[in-house]
C-alpha positions as CSV (number, residue, x, y, z in Angstrom):
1,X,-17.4,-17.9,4.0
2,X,-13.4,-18.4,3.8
3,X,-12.0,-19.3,6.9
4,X,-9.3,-16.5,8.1
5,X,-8.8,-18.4,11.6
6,X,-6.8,-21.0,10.3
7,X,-3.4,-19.6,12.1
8,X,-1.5,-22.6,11.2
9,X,-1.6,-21.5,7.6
10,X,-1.1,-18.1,8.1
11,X,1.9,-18.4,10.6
12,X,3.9,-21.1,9.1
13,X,6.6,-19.2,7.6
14,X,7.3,-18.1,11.4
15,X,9.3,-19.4,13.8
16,X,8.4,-19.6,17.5
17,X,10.9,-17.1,18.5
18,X,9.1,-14.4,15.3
19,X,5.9,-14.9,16.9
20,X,6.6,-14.4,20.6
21,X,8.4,-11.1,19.1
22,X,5.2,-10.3,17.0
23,X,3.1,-10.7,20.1
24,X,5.3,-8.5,22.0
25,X,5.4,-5.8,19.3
26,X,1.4,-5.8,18.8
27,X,0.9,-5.5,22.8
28,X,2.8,-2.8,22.8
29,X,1.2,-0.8,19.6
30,X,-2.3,-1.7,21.3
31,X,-1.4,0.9,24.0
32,X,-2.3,4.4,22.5
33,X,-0.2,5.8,25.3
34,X,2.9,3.5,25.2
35,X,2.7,4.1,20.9
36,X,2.7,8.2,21.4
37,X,5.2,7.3,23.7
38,X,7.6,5.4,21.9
39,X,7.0,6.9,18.3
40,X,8.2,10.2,20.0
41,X,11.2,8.6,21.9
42,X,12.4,6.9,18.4
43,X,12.3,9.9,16.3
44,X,13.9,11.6,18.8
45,X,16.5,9.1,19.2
46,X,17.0,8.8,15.7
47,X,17.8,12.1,14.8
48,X,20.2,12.7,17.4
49,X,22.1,9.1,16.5
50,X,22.0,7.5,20.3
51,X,24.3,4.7,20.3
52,X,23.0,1.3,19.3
53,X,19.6,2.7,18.3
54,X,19.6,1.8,14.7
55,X,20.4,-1.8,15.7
56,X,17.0,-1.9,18.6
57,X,14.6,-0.2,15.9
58,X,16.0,-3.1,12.9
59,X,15.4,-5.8,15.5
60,X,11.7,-4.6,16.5
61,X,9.3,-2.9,14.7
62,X,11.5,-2.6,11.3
63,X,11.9,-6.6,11.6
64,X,8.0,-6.7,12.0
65,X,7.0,-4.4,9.0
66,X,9.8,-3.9,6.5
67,X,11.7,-6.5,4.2
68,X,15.2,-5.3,4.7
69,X,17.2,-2.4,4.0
70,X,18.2,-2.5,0.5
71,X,16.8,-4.7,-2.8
72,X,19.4,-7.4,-2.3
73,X,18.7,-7.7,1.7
74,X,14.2,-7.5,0.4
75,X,15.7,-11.1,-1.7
76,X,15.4,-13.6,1.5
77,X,11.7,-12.5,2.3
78,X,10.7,-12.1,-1.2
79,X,11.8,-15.7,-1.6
80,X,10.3,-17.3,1.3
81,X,7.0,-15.3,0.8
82,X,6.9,-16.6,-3.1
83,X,7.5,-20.0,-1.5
84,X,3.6,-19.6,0.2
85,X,2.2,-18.3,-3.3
86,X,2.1,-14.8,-2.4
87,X,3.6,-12.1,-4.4
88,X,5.9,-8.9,-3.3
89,X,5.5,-5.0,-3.9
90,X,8.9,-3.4,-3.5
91,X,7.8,0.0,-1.7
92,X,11.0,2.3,-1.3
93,X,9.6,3.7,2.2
94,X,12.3,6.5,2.4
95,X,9.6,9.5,3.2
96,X,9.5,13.3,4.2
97,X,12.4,14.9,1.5
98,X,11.5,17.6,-0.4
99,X,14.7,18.4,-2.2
100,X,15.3,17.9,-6.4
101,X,18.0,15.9,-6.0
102,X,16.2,13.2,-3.3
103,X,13.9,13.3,-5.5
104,X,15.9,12.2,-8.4
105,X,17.2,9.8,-5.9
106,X,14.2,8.1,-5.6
107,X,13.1,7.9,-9.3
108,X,16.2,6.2,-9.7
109,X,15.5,3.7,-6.9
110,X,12.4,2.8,-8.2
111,X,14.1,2.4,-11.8
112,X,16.3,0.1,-10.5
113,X,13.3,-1.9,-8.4
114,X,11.9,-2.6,-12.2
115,X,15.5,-3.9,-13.3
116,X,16.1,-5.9,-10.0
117,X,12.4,-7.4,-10.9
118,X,13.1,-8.6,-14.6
119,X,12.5,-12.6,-14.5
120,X,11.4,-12.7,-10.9
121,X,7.5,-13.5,-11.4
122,X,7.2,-13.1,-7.3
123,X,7.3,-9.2,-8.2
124,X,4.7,-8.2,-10.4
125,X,4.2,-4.9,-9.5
126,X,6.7,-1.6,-8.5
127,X,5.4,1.3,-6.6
128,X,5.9,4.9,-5.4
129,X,3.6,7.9,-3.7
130,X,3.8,10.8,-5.8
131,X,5.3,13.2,-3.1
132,X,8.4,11.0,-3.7
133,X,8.9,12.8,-7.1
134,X,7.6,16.3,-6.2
135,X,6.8,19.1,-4.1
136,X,3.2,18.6,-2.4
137,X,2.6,22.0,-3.1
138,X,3.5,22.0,-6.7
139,X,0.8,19.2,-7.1
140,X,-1.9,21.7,-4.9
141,X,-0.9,24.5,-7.6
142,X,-1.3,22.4,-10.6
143,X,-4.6,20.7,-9.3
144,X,-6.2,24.0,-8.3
145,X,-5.3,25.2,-12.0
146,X,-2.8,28.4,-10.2
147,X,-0.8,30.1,-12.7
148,X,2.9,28.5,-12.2
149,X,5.8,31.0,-12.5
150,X,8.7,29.9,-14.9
151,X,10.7,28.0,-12.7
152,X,7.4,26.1,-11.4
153,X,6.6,25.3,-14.5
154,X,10.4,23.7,-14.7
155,X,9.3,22.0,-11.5
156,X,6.4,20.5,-12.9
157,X,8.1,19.2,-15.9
158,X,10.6,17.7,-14.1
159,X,8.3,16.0,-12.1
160,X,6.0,14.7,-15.1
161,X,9.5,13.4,-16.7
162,X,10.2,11.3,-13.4
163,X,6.6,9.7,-13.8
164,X,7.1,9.0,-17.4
165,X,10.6,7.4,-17.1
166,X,8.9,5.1,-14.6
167,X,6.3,4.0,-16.4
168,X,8.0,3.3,-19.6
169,X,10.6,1.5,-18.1
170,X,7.1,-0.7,-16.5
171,X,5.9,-1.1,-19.5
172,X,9.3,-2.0,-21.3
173,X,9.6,-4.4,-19.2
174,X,5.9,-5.7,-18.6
175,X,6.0,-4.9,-14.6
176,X,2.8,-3.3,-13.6
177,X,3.3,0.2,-11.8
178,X,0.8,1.8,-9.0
179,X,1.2,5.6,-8.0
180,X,-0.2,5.9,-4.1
181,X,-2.6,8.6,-3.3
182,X,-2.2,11.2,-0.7
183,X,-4.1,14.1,0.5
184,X,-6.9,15.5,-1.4
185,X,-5.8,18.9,-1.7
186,X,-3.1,17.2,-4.3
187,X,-5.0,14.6,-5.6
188,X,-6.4,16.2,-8.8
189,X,-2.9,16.6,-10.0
190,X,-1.7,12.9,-9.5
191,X,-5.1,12.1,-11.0
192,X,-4.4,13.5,-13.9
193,X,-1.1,12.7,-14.1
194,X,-2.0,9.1,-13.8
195,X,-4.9,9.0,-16.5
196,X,-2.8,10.9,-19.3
197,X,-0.2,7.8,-18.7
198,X,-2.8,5.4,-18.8
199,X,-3.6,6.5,-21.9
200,X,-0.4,6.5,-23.4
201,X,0.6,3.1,-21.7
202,X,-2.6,0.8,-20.9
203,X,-3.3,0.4,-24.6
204,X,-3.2,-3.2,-24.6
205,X,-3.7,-3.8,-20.5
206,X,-3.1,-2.1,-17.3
207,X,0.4,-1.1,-16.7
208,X,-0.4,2.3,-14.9
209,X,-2.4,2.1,-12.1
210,X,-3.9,4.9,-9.5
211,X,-5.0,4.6,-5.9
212,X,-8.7,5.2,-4.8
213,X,-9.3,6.3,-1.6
214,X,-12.6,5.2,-1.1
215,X,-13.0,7.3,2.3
216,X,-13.3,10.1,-0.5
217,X,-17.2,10.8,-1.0
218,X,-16.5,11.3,-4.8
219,X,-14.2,8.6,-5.6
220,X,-17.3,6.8,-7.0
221,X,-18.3,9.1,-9.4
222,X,-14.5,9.7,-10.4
223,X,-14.5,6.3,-11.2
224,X,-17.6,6.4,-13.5
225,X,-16.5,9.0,-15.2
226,X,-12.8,7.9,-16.0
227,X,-14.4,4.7,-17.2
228,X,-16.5,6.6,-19.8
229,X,-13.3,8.5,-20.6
230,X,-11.1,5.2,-21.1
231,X,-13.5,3.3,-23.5
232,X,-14.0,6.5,-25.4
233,X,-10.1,6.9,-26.0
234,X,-9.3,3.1,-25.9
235,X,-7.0,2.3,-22.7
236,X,-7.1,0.2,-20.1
237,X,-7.8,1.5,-15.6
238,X,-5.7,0.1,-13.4
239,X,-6.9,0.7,-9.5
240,X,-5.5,0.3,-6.5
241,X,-8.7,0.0,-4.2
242,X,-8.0,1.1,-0.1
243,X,-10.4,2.9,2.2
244,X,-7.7,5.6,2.9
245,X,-4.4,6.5,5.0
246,X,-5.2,10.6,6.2
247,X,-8.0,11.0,8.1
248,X,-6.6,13.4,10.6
249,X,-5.1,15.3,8.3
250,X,-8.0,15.8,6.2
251,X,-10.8,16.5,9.2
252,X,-8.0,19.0,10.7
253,X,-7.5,20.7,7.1
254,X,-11.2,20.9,6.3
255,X,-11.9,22.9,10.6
256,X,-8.9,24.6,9.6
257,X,-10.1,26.2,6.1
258,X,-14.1,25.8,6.4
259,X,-14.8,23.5,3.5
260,X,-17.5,20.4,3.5
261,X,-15.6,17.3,5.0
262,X,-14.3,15.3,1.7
263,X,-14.1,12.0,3.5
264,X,-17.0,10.1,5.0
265,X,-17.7,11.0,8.5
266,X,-18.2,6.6,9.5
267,X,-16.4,4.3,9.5
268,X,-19.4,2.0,8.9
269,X,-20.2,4.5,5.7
270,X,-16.8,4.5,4.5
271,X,-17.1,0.6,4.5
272,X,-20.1,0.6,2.2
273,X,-18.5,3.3,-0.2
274,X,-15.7,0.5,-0.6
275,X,-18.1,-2.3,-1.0
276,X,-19.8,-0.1,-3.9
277,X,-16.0,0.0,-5.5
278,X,-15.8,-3.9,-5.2
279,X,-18.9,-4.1,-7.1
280,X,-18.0,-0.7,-9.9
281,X,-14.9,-3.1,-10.3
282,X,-16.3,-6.4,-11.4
283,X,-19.1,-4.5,-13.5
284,X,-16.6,-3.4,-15.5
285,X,-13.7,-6.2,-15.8
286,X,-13.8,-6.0,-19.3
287,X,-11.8,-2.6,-19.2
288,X,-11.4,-2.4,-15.3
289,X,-8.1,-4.2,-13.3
290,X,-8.1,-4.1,-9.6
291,X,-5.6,-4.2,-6.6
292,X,-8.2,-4.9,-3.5
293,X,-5.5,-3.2,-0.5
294,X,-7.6,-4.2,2.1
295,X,-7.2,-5.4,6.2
296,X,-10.9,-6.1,5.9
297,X,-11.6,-9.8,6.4
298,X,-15.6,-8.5,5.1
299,X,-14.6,-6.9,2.1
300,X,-12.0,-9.3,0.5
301,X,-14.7,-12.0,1.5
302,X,-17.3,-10.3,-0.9
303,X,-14.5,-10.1,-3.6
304,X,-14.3,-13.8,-3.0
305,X,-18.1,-14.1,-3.3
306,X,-18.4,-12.4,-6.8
307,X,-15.9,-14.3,-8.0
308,X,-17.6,-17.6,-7.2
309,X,-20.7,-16.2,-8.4
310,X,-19.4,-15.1,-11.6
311,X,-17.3,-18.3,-11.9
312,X,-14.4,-16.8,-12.4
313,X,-11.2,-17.9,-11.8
314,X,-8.9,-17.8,-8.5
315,X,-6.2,-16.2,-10.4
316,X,-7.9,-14.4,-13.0
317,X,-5.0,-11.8,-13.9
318,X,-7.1,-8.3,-13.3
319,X,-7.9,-9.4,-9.5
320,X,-5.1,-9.3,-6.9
321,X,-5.5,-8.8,-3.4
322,X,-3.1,-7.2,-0.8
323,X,-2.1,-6.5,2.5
324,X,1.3,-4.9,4.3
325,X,4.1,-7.1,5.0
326,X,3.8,-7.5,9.2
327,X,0.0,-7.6,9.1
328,X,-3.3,-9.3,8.5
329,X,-0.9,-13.1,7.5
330,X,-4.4,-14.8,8.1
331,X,-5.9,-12.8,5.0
332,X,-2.9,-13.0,2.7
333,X,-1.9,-16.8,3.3
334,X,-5.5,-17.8,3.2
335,X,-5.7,-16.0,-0.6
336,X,-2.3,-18.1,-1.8
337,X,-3.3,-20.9,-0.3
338,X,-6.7,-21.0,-2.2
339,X,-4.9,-20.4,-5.6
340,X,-6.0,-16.5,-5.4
341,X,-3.5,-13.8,-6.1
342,X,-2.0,-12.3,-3.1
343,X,0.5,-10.1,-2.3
344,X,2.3,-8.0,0.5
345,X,3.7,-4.5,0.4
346,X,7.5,-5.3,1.3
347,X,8.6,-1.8,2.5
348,X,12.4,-1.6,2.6
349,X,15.2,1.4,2.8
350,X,18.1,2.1,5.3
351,X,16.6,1.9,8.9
352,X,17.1,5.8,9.8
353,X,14.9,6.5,6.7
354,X,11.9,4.5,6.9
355,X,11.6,5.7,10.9
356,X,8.5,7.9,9.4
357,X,7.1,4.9,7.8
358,X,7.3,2.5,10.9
359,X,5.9,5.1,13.1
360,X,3.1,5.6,10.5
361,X,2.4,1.9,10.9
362,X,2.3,1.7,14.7
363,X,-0.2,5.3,15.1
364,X,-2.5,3.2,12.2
365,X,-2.5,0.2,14.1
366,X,-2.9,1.6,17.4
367,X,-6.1,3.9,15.5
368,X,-8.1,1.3,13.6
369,X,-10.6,-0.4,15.6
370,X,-10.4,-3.7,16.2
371,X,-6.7,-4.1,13.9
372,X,-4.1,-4.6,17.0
373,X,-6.6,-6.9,19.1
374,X,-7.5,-9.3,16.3
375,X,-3.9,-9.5,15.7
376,X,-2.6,-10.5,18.8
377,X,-5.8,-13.0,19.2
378,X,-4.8,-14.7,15.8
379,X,-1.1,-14.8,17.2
380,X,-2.2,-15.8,20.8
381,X,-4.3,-18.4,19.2
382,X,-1.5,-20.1,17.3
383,X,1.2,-19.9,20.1
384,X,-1.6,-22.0,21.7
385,X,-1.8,-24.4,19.0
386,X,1.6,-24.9,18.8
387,X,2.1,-25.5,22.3
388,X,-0.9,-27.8,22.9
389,X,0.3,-30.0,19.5
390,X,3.8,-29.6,20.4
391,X,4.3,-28.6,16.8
392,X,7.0,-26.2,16.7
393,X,9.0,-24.1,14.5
C-alpha cells in the first residue's frame, strides 16, 4: 500500500510561512458557512473593483490554487514543481464569456500555451473545456441533432475550426491536448467532436484526449463502444479519467425537466463506476492512454496495484496521474517520488478572471467529504514535524 502520510515529502517545496497560510486557507474553506460567505463577498467585491482587492484575493486563495497570472509568471512554479519530478498542465482558467471574440481569445491563448511549451519536457500536456470555444447551447443543439439555422451553422464551424487549430498545432508539435467535459446535456457534441479528431490525429498515439466523467452511468459503455470504433478505424483513445465536477447542476436540471438522473445517485457507487474505468483502462493499453485526475488516495492506489501486478513500468508513457495545483501534495509528490508520472493542473490568468475558478475550488472543497479535513490533518501533521525536529523551511 503506498504510503500518502509521508508529509515531509509532500511539503518540501513549502516554506513554513506557505504552510501556516495553507492551514489558514483550508480552515476557512472547511466552514460551509464562512465559504458561501466569502465566495459571495469576493464576487461581489470584484465586480465592483474595491480598492486593494485584487492584491488580498492574489495573496490568498489565488496564491493557494493558481500558478500565476500569465505564462511567463506560471515559469517559477513550473520550475520548482519539475524540480520534484512532477509535471504541469497549463489550464487558462479565464471562465464564464460567451462572446466570438473571447472566444477567439482563448484559442489563441491556448495556441500560444503549445508554443510557450516547445522544449520544456515539464509540460506535456495543454488543455481547455470546450465552453471556452463555444456557445453551451450551440453544443446542446448539435448534440440533440436540432436543425441549426445558417448563422448556427457558421457558429458551429467556427467552433470546430478553433478545435482543429488546437490540435494540429499539438500534434505539430508532439504536446498532448485534453478537451474537459462539462454538463451532459452538451456532452454528445464534444464527444464527437473529440473522436472525429482522434481519428484524424491519434494515428500513431494519443494526441487528443477526452474527459470521462465517471459519475455518468453510461460512460462505461461509451467507452466500450468507442474502443470498438477506434480499432476498427485505426486510432489511438486518449482519456482523461475524473469522477465528475456538476453534480448540482445535473440533479437540479434532471427535477427541473423530469428525466432519469444521468449520474450515480452515491458516492460509494460513483466510486466503483471509476474503479471499473481503472480496470477498462489497463485491459486495453494496447490502444487505450490514460490521465487518472483523481483526489482519491483508493483509486490511484489500485492503479498502482495493477501496475505492479502487470509489471509494468513506473513511467510507462500511456499512464499519468494528476491532481490540481493547491491540493492533495501527498498524492502527487508520493507518485514523483516513486518514479511514477505525476502532474498538477497549474491554473493561471489575470486574478479578476479566474475569481469563478477559485470560488469553484473552495464550494468543491468545502462539498467533498472528507477533502478539507484530510488536508488540514496532513498539513497539521507536518507543521508538527517540523516543529518537533526543528527542521524548518
Amino acid at each position: 500500500m503506498p504510503d500518502f502520510n509521508d508529509t515531509k515529502v509532500a511539503f518540501a517545496g513549502k516554506s513554513d510561512r506557505e504552510l501556516y497560510k495553507a492551514y489558514l486557507m483550508f480552515s476557512l474553506i472547511k466552514s460551509p458557512f464562512l465559504t458561501k460567505m466569502g465566495t459571495r463577498f469576493l464576487n461581489f467585491a470584484v465586480r465592483q473593483r474595491f480598492p486593494g482587492m485584487d492584491e488580498i484575493v492574489k495573496s490568498t486563495l489565488f496564491q493557494q490554487f493558481c500558478g500565476g497570472e500569465d505564462r511567463e509568471e506560471t515559469i517559477e512554479a513550473i520550475e520548482k514543481l519539475y524540480r520534484s519530478g512532477v509535471k504541469s498542465i497549463l489550464d487558462y482558467s479565464v471562465e464564464g464569456k460567451e462572446d466570438e471574440e473571447s472566444f477567439d481569445k482563448v484559442c489563441d491563448e491556448i495556441k500560444k500555451i503549445i508554443e510557450f511549451s516547445v522544449g520544456r519536457d515539464a509540460v506535456p500536456f495543454v488543455v481547455f473545456k470546450p465552453t471556452a470555444f463555444g456557445r453551451i447551447g450551440i453544443y446542446e443543439k448539435v448534440g440533440a441533432k436540432v436543425e441549426l439555422s445558417v448563422q448556427e451553422k457558421e457558429e458551429w464551424e467556427r467552433v470546430l475550426k478553433r478545435f482543429d487549430e488546437v490540435c494540429a498545432l499539438s500534434y505539430k508539435h508532439n504536446k498532448m491536448v485534453m478537451i474537459d467535459a462539462e454538463e451532459t446535456w452538451m456532452q454528445d457534441a464534444v464527444d464527437a467532436v473529440c473522436e472525429n479528431l482522434m481519428e484524424k490525429y491519434n494515428q500513431e498515439k494519443s494526441i487528443v484526449w477526452n474527459t470521462v466523467q465517471l459519475y455518468r452511468k453510461d460512460r462505461l459503455e461509451y467507452m466500450h463502444a468507442q474502443l470498438l470504433s477506434a480499432r476498427e478505424k485505426g486510432y489511438f483513445i486518449g482519456y482523461k479519467l475524473v469522477r465528475g465536477a456538476y453534480m448540482e447542476k445535473e440533479r437540479r436540471r434532471k427535477d427541473e425537466m423530469g428525466y432519469e438522473d444521468p449520474i450515480w445517485s452515491t458516492k460509494e457507487e460513483t466510486d466503483q463506476n471509476y474503479n471499473r474505468g481503472i480496470n477498462f483502462v489497463f485491459e486495453h493499453l494496447d490502444c487505450v492512454s490514460a490521465f487518472f485526475g483523481s483526489h482519491n488516495e483508493y483509486s490511484t492506489s489500485l492503479v498502482i496495484k495493477i501496475m505492479k501486478e502487470k509489471n509494468l513500468p513506473h513511467d510507462l508513457p500511456n499512464i499519468y496521474f494528476g491532481q490540481l495545483f493547491g491540493m492533495s501534495d501527498n498524492i502527487t509528490f508520493y507518485l514523483a517520488k516513486n518514479g511514477y508520472n505525476a502532474a498538477k493542473y497549474l491554473p493561471y490568468g489575470p486574478v479578476k478572471e479566474v475569481v469563478p475558478y477559485l470560488i469553484r475550488r473552495a464550494e468543491e472543497n468545502t462539498s467533498v467529504s472528507g477533502q478539507t479535513g484530510r488536508e488540514l490533518s496532513l498539513i497539521r501533521k507536518e507543521i508538527q514535524r517540523r516543529k518537533k525536529l526543528g527542521d524548518h523551511y
